[in-house]
Backbone and ligand atoms as CSV (ligand in chain L), in Angstrom:
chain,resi,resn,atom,element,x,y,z
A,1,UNK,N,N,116.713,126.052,96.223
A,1,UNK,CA,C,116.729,124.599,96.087
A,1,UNK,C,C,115.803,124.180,94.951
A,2,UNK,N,N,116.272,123.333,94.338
A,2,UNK,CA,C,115.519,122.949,92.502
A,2,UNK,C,C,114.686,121.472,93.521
A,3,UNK,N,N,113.645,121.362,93.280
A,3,UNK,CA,C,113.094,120.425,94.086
A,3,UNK,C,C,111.619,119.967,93.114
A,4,UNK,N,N,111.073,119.026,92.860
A,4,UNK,CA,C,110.090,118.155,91.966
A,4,UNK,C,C,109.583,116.935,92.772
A,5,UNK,N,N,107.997,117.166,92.253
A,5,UNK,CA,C,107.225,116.179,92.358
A,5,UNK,C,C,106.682,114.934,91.291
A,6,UNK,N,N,106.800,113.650,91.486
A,6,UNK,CA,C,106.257,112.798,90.451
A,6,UNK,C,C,105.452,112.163,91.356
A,7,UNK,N,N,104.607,112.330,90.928
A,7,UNK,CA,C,103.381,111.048,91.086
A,7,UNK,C,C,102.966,110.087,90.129
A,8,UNK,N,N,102.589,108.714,90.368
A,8,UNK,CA,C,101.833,107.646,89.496
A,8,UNK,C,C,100.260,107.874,90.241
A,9,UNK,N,N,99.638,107.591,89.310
A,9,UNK,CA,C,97.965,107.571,89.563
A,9,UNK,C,C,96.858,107.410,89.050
A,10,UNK,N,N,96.486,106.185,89.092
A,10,UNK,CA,C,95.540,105.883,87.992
A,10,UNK,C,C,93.990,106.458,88.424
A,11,UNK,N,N,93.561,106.105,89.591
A,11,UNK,CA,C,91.923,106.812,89.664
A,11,UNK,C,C,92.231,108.058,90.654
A,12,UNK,N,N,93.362,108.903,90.643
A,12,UNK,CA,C,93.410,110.354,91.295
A,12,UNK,C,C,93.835,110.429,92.454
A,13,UNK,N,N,93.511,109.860,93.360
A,13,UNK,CA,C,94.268,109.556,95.171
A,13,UNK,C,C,95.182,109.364,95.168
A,14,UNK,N,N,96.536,109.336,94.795
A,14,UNK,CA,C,97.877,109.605,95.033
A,14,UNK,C,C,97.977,111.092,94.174
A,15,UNK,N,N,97.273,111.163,93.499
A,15,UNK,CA,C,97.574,112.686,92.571
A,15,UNK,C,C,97.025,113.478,93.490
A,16,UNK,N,N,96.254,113.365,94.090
A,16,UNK,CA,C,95.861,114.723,95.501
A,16,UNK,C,C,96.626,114.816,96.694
A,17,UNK,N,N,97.402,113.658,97.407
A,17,UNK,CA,C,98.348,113.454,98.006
A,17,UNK,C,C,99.900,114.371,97.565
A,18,UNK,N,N,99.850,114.071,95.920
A,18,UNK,CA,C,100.855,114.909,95.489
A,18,UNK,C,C,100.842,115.967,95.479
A,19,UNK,N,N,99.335,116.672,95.117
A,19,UNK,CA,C,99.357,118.140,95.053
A,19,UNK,C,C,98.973,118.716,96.633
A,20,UNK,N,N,99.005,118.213,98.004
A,20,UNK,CA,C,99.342,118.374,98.906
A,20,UNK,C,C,100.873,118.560,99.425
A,21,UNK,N,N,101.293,117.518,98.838
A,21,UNK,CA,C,103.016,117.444,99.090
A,21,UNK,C,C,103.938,118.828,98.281
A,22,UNK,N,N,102.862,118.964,96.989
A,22,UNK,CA,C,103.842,120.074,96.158
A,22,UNK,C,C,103.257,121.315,96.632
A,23,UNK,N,N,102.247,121.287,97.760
A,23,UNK,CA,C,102.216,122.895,98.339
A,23,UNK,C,C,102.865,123.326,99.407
A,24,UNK,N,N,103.587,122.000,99.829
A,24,UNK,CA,C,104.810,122.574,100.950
A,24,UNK,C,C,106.124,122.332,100.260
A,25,UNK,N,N,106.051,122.523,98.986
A,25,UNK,CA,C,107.837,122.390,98.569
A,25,UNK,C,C,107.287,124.241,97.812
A,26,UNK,N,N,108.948,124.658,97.505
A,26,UNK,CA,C,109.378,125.652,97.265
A,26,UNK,C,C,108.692,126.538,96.417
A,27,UNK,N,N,109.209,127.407,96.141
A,27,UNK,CA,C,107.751,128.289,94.995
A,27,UNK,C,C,108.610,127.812,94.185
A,28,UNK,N,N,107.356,127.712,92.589
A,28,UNK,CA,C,108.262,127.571,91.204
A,28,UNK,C,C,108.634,126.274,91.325
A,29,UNK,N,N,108.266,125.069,92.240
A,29,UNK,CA,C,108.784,123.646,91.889
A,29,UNK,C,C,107.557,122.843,90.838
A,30,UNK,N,N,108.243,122.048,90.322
A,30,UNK,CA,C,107.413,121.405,89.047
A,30,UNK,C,C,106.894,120.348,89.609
A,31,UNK,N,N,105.398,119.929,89.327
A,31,UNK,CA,C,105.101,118.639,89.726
A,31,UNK,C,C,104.264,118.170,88.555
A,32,UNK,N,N,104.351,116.594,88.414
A,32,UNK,CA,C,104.267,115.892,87.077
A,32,UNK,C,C,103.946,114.643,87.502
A,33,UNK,N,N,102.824,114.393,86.265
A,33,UNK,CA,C,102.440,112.838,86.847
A,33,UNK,C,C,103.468,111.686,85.944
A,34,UNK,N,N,104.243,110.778,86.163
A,34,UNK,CA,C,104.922,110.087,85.743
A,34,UNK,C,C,105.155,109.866,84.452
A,35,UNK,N,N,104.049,109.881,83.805
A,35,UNK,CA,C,104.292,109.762,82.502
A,35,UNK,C,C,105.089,111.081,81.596
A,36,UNK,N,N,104.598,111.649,82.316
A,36,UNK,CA,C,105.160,113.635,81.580
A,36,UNK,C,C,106.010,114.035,81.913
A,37,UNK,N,N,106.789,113.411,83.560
A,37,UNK,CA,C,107.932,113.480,84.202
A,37,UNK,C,C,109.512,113.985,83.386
A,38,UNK,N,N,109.799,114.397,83.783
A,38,UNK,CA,C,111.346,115.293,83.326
A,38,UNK,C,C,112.524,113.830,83.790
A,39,UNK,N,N,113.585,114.021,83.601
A,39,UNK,CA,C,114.307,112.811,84.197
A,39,UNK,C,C,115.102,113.738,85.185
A,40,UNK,N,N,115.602,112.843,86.257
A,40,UNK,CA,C,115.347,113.148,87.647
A,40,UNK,C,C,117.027,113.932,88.054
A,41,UNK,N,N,117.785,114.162,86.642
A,41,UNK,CA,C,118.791,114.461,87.192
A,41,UNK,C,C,118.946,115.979,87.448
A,42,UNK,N,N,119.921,116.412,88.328
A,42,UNK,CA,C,119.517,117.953,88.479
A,42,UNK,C,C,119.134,118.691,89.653
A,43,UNK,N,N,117.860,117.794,89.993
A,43,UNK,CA,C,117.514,118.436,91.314
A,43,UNK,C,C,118.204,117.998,92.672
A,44,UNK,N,N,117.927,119.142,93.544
A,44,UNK,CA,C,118.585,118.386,95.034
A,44,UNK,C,C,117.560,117.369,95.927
A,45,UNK,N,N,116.143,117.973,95.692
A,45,UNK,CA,C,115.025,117.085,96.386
A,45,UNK,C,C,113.975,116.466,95.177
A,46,UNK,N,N,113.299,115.042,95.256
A,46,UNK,CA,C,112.324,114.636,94.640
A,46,UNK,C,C,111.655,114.044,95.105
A,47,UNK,N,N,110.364,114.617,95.247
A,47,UNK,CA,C,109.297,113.814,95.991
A,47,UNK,C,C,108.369,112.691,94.761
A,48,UNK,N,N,108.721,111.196,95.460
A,48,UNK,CA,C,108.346,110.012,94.638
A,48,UNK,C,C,106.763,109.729,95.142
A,49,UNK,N,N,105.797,109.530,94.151
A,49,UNK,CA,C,104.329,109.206,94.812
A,49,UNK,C,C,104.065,107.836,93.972
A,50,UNK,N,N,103.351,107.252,94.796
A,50,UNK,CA,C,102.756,105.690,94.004
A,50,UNK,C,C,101.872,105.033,94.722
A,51,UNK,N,N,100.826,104.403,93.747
A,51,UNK,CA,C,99.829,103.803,94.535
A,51,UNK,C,C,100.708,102.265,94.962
A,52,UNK,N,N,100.224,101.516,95.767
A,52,UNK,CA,C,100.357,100.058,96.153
A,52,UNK,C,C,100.178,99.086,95.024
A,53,UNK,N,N,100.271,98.521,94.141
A,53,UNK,CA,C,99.808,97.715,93.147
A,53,UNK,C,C,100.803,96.513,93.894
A,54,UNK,N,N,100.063,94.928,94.518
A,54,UNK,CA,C,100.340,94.121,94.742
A,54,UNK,C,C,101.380,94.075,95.603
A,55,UNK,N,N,101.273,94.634,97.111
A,55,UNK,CA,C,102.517,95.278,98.165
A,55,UNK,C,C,103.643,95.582,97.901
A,56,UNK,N,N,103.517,96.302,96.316
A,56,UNK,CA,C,104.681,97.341,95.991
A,56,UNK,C,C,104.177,98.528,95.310
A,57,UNK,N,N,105.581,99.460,94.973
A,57,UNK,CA,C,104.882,100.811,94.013
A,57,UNK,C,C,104.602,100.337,92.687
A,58,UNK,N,N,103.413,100.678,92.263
A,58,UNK,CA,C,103.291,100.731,90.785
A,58,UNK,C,C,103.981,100.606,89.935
A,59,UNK,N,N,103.953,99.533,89.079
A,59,UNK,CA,C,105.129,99.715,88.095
A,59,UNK,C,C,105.756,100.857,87.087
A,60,UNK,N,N,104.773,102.190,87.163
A,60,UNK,CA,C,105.335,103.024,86.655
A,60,UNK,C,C,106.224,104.126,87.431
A,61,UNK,N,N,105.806,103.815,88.457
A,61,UNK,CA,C,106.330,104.841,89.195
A,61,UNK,C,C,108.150,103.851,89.956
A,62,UNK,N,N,107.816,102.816,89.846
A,62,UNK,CA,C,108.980,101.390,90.509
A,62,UNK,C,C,109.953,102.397,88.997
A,63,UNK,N,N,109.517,102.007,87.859
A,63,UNK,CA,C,110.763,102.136,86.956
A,63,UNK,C,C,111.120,103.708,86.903
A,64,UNK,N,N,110.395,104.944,87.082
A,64,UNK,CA,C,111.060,105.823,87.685
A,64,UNK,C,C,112.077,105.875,88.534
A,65,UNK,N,N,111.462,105.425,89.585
A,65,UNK,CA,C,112.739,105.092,91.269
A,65,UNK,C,C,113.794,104.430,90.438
A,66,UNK,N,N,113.952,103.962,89.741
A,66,UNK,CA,C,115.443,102.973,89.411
A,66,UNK,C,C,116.207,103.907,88.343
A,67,UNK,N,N,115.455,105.321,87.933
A,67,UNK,CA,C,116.057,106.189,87.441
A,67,UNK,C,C,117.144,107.291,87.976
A,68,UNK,N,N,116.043,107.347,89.273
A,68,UNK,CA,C,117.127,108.435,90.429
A,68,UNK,C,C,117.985,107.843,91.154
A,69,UNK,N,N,118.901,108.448,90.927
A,69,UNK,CA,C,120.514,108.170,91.558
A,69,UNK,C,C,120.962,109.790,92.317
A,70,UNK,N,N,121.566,108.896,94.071
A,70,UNK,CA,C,122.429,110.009,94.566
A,70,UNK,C,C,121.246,111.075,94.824
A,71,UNK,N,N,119.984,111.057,95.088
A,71,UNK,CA,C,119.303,112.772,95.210
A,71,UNK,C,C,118.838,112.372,96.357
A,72,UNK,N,N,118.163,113.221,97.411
A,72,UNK,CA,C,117.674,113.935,98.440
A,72,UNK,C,C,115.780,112.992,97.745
A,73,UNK,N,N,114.919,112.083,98.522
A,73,UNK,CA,C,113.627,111.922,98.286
A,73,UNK,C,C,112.827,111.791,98.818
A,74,UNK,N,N,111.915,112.082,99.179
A,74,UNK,CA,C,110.858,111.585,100.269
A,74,UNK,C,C,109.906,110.512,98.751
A,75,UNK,N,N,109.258,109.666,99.890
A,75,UNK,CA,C,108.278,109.050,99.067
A,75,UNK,C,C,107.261,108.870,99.509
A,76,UNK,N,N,106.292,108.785,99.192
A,76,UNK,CA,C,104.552,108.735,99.535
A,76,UNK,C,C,103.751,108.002,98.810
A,77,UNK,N,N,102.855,107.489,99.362
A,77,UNK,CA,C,102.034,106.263,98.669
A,77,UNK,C,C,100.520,106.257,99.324
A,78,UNK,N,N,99.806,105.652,98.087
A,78,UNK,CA,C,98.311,105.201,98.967
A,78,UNK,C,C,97.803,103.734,98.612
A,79,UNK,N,N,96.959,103.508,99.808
A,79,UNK,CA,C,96.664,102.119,99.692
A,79,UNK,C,C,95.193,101.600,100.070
A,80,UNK,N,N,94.964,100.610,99.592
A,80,UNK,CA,C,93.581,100.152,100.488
A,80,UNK,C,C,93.571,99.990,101.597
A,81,UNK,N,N,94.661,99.189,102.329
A,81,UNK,CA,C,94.987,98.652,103.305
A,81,UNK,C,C,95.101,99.698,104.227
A,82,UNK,N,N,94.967,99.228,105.481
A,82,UNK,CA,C,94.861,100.166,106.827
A,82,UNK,C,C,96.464,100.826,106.751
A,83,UNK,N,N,96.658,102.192,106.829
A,83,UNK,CA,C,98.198,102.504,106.752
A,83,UNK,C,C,99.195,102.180,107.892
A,84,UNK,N,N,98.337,101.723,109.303
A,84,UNK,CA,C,99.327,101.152,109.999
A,84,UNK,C,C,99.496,100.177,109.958
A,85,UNK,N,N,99.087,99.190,108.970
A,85,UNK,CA,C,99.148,97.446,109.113
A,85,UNK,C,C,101.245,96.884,108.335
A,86,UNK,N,N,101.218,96.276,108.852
A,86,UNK,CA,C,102.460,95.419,108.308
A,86,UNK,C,C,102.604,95.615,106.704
A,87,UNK,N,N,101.123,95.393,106.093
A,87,UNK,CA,C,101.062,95.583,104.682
A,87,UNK,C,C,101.607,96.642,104.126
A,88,UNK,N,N,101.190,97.545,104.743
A,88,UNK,CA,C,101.945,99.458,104.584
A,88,UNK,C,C,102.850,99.580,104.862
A,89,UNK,N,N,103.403,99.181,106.114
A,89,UNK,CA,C,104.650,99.172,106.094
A,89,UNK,C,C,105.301,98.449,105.146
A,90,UNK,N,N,105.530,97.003,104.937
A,90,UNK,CA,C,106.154,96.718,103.952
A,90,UNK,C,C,105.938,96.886,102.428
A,91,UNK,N,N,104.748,97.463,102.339
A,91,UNK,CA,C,105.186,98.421,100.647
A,91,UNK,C,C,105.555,99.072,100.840
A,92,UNK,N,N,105.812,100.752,102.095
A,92,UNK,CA,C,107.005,101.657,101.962
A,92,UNK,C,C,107.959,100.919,101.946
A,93,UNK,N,N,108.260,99.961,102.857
A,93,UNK,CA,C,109.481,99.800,102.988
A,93,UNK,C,C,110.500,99.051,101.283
A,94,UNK,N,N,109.410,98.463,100.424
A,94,UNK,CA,C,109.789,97.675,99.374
A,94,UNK,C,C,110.264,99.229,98.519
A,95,UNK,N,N,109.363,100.658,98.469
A,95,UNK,CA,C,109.439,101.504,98.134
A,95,UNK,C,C,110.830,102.331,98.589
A,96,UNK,N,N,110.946,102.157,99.585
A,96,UNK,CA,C,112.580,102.621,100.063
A,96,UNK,C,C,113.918,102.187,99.650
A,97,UNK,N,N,113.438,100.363,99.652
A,97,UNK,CA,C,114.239,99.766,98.838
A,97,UNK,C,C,114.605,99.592,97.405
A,98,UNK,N,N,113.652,100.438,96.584
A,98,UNK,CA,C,113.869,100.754,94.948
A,98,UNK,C,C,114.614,101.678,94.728
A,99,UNK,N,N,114.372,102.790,96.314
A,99,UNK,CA,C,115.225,103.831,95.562
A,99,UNK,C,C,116.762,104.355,96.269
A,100,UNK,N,N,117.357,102.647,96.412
A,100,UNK,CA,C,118.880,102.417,97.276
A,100,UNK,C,C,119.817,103.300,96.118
A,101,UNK,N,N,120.681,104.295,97.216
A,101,UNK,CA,C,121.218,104.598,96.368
A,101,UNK,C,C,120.935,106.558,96.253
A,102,UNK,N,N,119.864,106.777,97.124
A,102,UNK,CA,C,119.123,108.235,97.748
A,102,UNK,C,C,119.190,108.426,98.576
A,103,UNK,N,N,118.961,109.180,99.168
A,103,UNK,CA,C,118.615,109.449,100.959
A,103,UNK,C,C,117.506,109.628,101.168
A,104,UNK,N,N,116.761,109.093,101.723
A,104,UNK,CA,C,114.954,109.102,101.774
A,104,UNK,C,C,115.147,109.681,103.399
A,105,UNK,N,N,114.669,111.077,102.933
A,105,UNK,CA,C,114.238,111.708,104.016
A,105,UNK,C,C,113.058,112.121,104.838
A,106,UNK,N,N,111.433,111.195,104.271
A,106,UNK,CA,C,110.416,111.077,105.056
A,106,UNK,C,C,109.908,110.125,104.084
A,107,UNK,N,N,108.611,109.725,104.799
A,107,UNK,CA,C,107.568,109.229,104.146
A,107,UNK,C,C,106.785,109.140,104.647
A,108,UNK,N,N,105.181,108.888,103.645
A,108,UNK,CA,C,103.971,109.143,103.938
A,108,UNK,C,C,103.433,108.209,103.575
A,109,UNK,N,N,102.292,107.700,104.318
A,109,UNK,CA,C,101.052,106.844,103.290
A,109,UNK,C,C,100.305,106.571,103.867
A,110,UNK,N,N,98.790,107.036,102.965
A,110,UNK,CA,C,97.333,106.765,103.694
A,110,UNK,C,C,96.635,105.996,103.012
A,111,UNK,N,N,95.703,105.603,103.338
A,111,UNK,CA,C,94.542,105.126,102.508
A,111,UNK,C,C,94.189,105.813,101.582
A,112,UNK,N,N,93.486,105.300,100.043
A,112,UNK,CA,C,92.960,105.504,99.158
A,112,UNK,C,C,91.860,104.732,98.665
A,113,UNK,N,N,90.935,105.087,98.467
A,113,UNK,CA,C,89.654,104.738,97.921
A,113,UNK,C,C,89.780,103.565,96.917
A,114,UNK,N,N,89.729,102.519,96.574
A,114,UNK,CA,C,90.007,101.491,95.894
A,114,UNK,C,C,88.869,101.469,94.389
A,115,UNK,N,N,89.375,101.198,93.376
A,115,UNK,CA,C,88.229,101.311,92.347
A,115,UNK,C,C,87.124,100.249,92.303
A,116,UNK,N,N,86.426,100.932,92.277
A,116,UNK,CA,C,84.981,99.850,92.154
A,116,UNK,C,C,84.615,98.696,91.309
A,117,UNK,N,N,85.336,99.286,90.015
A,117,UNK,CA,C,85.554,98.160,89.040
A,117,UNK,C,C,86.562,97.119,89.070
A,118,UNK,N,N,87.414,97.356,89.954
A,118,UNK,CA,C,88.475,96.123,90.588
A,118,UNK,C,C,87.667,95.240,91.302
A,119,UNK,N,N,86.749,95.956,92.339
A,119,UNK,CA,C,86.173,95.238,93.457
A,119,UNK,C,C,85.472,94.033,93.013
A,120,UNK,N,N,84.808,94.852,92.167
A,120,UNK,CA,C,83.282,94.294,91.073
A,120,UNK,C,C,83.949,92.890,90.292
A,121,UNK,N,N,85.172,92.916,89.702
A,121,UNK,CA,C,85.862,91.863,88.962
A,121,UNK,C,C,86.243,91.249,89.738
A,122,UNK,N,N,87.090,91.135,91.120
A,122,UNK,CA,C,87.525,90.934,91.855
A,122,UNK,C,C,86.132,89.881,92.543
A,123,UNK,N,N,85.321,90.753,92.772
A,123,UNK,CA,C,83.714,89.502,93.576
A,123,UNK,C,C,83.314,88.263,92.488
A,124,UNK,N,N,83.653,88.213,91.062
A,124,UNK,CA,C,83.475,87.547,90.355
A,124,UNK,C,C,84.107,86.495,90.187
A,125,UNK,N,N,85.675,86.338,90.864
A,125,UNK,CA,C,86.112,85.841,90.199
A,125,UNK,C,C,85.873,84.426,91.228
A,126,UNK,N,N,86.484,83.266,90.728
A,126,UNK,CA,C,85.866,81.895,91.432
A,126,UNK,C,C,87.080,81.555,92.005
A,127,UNK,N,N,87.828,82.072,92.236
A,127,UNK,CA,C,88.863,82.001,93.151
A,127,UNK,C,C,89.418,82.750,93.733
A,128,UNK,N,N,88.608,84.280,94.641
A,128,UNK,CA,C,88.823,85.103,94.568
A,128,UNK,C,C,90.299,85.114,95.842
A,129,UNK,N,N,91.012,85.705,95.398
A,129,UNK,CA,C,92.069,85.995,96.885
A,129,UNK,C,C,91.622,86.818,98.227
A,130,UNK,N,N,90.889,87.072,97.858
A,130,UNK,CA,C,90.473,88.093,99.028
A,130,UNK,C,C,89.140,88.233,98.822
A,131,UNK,N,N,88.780,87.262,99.014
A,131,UNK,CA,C,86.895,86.690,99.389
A,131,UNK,C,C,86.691,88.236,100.866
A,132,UNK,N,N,85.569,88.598,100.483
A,132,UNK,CA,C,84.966,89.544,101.426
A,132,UNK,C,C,84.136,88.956,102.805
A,133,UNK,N,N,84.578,89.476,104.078
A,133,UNK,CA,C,84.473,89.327,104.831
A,133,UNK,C,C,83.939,90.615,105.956
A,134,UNK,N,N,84.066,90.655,107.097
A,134,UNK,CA,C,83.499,92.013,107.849
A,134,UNK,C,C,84.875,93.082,108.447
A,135,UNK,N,N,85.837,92.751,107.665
A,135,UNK,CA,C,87.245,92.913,108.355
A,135,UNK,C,C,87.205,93.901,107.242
A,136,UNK,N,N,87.265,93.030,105.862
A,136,UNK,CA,C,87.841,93.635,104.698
A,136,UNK,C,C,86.678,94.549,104.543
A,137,UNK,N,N,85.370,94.409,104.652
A,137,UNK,CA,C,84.091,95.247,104.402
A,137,UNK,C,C,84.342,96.514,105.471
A,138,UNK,N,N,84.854,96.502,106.222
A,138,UNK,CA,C,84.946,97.983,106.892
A,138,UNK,C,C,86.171,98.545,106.464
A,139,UNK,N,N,87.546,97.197,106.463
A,139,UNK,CA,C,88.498,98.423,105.734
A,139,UNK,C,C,88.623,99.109,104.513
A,140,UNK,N,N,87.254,97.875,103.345
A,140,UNK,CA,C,87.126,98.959,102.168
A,140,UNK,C,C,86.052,100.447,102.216
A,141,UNK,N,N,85.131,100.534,103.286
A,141,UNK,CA,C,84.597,101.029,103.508
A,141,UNK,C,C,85.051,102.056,103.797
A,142,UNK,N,N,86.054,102.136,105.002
A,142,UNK,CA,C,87.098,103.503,105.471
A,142,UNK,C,C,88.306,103.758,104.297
A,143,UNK,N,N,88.523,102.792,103.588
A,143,UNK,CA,C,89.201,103.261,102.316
A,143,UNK,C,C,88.591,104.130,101.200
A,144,UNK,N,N,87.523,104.223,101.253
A,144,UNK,CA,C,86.149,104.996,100.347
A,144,UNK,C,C,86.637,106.296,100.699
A,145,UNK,N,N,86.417,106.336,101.966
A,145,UNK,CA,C,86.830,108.203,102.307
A,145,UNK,C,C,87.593,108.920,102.073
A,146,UNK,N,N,89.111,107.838,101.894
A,146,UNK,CA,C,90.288,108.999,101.770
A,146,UNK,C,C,90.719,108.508,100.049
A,147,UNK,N,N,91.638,109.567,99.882
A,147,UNK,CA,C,92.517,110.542,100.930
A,147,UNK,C,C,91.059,111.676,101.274
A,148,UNK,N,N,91.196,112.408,102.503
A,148,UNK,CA,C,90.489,112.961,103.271
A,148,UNK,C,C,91.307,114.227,103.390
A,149,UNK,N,N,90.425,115.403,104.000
A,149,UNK,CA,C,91.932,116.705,104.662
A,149,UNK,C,C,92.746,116.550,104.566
A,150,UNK,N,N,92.411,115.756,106.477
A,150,UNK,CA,C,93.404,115.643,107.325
A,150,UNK,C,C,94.549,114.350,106.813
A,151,UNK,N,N,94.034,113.551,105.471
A,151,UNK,CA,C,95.537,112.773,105.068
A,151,UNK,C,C,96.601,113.948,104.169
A,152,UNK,N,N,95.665,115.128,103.395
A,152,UNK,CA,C,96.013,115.732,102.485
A,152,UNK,C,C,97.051,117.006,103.762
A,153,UNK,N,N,96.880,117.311,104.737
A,153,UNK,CA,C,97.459,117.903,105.777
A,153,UNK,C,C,98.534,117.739,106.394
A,154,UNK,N,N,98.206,115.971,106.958
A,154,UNK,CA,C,99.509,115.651,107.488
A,154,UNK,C,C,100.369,115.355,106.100
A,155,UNK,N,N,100.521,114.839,104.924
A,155,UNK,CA,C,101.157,114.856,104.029
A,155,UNK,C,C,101.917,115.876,104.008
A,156,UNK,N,N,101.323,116.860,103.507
A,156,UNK,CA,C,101.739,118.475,103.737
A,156,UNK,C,C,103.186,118.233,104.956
A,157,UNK,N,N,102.298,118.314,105.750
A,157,UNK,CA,C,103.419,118.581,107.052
A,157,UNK,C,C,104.400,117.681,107.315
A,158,UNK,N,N,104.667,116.418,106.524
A,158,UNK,CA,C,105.808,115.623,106.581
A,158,UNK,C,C,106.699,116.057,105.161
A,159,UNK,N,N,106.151,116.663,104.512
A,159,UNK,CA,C,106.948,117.361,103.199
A,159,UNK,C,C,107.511,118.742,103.962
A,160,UNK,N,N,106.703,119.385,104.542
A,160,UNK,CA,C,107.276,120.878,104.937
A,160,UNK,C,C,108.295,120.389,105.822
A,161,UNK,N,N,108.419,119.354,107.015
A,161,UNK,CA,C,109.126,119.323,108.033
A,161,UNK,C,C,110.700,118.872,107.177
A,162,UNK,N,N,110.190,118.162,105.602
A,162,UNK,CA,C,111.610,117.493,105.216
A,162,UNK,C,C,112.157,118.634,104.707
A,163,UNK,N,N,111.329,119.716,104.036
A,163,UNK,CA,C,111.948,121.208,103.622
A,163,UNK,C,C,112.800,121.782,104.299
A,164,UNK,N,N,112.066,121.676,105.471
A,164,UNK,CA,C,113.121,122.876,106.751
A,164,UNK,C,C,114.198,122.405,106.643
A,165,UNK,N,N,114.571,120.731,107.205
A,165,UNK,CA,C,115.546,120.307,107.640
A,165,UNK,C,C,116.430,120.648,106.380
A,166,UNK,N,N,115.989,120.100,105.360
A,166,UNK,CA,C,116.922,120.298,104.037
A,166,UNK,C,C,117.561,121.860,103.925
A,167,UNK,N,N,116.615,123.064,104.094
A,167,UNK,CA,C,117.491,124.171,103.651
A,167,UNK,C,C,117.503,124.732,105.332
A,168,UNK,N,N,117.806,124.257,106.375
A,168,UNK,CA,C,118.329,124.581,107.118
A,168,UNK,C,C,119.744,123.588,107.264
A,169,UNK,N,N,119.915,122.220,106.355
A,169,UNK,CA,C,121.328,121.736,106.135
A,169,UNK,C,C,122.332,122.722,105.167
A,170,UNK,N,N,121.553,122.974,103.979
A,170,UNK,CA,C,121.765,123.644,103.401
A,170,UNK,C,C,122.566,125.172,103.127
A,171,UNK,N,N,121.922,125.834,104.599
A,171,UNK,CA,C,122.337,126.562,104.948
A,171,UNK,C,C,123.338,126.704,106.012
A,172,UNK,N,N,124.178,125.325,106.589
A,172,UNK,CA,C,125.023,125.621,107.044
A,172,UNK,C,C,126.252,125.598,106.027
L,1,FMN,C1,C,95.554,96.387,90.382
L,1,FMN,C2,C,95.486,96.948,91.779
L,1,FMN,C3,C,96.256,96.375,92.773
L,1,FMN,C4,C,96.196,96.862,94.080
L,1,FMN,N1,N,96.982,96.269,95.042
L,1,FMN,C5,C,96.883,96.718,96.313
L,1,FMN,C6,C,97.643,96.097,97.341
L,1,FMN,O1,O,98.432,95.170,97.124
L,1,FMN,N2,N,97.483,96.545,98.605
L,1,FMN,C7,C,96.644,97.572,98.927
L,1,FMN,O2,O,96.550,97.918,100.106
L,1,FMN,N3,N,95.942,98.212,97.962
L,1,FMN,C8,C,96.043,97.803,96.674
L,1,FMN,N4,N,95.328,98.440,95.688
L,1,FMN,C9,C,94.550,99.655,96.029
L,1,FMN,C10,C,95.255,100.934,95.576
L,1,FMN,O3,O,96.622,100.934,95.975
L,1,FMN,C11,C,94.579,102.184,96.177
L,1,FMN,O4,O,93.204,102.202,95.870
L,1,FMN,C12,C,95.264,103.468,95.726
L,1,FMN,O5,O,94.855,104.533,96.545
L,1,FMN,C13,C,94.990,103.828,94.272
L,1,FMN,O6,O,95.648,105.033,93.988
L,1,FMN,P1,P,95.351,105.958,92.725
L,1,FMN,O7,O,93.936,106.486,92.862
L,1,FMN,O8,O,96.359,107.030,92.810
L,1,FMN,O9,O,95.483,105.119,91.495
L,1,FMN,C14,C,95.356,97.965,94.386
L,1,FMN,C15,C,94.597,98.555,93.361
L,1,FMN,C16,C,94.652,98.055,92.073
L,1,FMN,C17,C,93.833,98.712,91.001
């Protein structure tokens, strides 16, 4: 099975997520950060990675997804936001919806460490959208940590579980 990883990633936490995801795909599969990316035709599986930028995927990684047509994808993402909140869900889900037209056969997404220099501009500004509070101060706080192992693990294991199924379809 010809199978590839793309990730988008600007401060590294979806790029470690990826290179978790590309140690449970096949030997000899290529993984590439978006910009260096191959075009997507060809393979049977492609695993899509992207950070959250404004409760969607990144715009570099969004105009990828509108490249692949007809393939086999899982997609994975990281965020500030708590990964079980509504927010997470509806950026995978906006993320599922870019890439109509695939069969999205898992997905993943944890928290990621948010950049400091966003935060820092972000406290400055005089109208800030998201004035800091004790809600947002602990969820940026637990966003500091990851990705962690155990996000870099279970990742893993929702990529390996989409492997099996695939070349055990495969193989009938
Ligand atoms: C410009 C910008 C917009 C962001 N928008 C969101 C957002 O809407 N929701 C969210 O939960 N996190 C948001 N984040 C946080 C990032 O998605 C998160 O820190 C992510 O892990 C960054 O991944 P990377 O290290 O691969 O670039 C934003 C970060 C930046 C820099």
């Amino acid at each position: 099975m010809k199978a590839l990883v793309v990730y988008s990633s600007r401060t590294g936490n979806t790029r470690m997520i990826a290179e978790a995801v590309h140690s449970a795909m096949p030997e000899g599969t290529a993984i590439h950060p978006v910009e260096t990316a191959p075009a997507p035709r060809g393979y049977d599986f492609i695993a899509l990675g992207f950070w959250v930028d404004k409760g969607e995927p990144d715009s570099a990684m969004g105009a990828y997804m509108d490249t692949v047509k007809g393939a086999f994808v899982g997609l994975f993402g990281t965020l500030g936001a708590w990964p079980d909140s509504d927010h997470a869900r509806e950026s995978m889900q906006k993320a599922v919806d870019r890439v109509t037209g695939n069969t999205v056969l898992g997905t993943f997404i944890c928290q990621g460490k948010v950049d400091p220099k966003l935060l820092a501009a972000m406290a400055k500004m005089r109208d800030n959208p998201h004035p800091m509070n004790e809600e947002r101060k602990a969820r940026l706080e637990e966003a500091a940590k990851h990705p962690d192992g155990r996000d870099c693990e279970n990742a893993r294991a929702v990529f390996a579980g989409i492997m099996q199924k695939l070349e055990a379809s495969c193989a009938q």
